[in-house]
N, C-alpha and C positions, 0 to 999 in steps of 0.2 A: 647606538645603532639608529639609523633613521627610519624612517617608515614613510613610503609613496603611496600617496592616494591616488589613482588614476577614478575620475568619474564617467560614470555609466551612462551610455550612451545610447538612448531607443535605436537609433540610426545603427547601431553597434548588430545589436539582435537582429534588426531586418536584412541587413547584407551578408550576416553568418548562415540565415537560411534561404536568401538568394533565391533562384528559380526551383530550390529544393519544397518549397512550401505546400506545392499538389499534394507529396507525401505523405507530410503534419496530417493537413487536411482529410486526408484518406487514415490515416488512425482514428484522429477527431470522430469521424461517423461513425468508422467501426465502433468506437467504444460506445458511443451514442447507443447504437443497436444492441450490441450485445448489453449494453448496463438495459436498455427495457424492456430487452427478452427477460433479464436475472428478475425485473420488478413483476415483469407478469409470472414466471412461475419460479417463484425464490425458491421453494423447496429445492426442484433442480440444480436450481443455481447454489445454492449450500452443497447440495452433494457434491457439484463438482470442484466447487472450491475445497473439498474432504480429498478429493480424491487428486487434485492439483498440490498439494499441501503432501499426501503422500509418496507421492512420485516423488517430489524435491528434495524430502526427505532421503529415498531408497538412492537417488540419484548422487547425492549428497554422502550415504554409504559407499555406496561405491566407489567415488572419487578419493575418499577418502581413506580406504583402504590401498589405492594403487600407489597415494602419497605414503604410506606405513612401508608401502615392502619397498618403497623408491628410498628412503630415510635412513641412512648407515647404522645409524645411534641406537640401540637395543633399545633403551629405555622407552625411548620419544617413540619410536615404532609402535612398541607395547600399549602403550595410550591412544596415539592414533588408531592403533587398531581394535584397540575396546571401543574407543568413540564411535568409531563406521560402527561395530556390531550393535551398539543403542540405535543408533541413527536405523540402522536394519530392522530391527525389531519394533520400532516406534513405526516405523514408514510401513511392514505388513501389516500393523497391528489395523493402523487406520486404513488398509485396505482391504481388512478383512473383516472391520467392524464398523462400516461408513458412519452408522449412528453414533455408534458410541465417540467417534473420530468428529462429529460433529456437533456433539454437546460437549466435546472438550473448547474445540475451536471457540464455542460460542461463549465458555466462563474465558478463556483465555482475550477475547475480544470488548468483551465487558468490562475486565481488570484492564487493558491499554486504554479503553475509553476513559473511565475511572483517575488514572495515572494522568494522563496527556491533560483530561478538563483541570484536574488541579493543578497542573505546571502551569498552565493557562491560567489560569486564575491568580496564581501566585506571581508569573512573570505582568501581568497585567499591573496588577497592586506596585510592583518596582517602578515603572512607565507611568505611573497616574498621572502626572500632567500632561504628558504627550495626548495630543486628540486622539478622536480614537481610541481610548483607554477599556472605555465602556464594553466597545464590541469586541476586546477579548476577554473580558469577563463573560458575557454573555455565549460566545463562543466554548468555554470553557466549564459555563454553566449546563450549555447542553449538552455539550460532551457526558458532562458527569450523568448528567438526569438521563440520557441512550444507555448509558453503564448500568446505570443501577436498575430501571425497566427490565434492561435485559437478564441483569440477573436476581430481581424479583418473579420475572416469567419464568424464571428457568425452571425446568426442562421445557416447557410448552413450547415457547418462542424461538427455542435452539435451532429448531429444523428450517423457520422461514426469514430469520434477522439474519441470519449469516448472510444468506444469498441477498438481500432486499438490500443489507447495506453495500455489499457489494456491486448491487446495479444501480445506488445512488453515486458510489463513486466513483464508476465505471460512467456514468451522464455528464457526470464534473468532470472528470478528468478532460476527456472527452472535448466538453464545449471550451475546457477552454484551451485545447490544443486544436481543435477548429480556429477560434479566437485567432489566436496566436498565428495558424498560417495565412486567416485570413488581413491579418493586420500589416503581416511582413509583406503579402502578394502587394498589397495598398501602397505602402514602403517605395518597397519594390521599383514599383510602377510608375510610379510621382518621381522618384531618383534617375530614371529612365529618362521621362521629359522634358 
């Protein structure tokens, strides 16, 4: 079997988003804003990621129960429809106990930090010659050390890391979907002329 490379083409990205880049642009901000509302009052911003998290959940029950009575199969029904009733009870629970919904979130967030710095660390050490090797150890290094902070602070830090790092990711995401529509508009533009 053969295998085609096709190479990646900047010019490629900027014509896919075309005069659609205002858009980008317009999420870009938005996240901008809203990740520095979440930094100025993380607490907030935990809860409502508790409370976003829950919906998904319930939402996710439900769905998932209309696939159960949709499914001819007894058996498979039977599971799908225990699955939606967890998915139910998990998704009230944490919307009936935001705190406690929110110092799970935050061990649950600690442990991905935790996992993700040492696959990074690990895939890094595979790449050692490749440049750049460095910065995902480092990367990886502080993933872990966010991990483990967090859940050395735990319970204390539960209530304001959840939100904080979600209006840090919410800034990044953000600038670089700003980034990005402002590069193609640039693209664009030059292509035009």
């Amino acid at each position: 079997m053969t295998t085609m490379t096709i190479p990646v083409d900047s010019e490629m990205e900027a014509t896919a988003l075309g005069h659609r880049w205002g858009w980008l642009l317009a999420l870009g901000i938005v996240q901008i804003i809203t990740g520095s509302i979440a930094i100025a009052i993380p607490v907030v911003a935990s809860f409502a990621a508790v409370a976003l998290f829950g919906a998904v959940l319930i939402v996710t029950a439900i769905f998932q129960m209309i696939h159960a009575f949709r499914v001819r199969s007894w058996p498979r029904s039977a599971w799908y429809g225990l699955g939606s009733v967890l998915y139910a009870i998990a998704g009230l629970l944490v919307a009936i106990y935001p705190i406690s919904g929110a110092l799970t979130l935050a061990v649950m967030i600690a442990i991905l930090l935790i996992a993700d710095g040492t696959l990074r660390v690990g895939f890094a050490m595979t790449v050692r010659p490749v440049a750049g090797w460095g910065w995902l150890i480092a990367a990886g290094l502080g993933s872990i050390f966010v991990g483990v902070v967090l859940l050395i602070g735990w319970p204390a830090t539960a209530l304001w890391v959840t939100g904080l790092l979600l209006g840090v990711n919410l800034i990044f995401t953000g600038a670089m979907f700003a980034a990005l529509a402002l590069t193609s508009r640039t693209k664009t533009s030059a292509r035009r002329a």
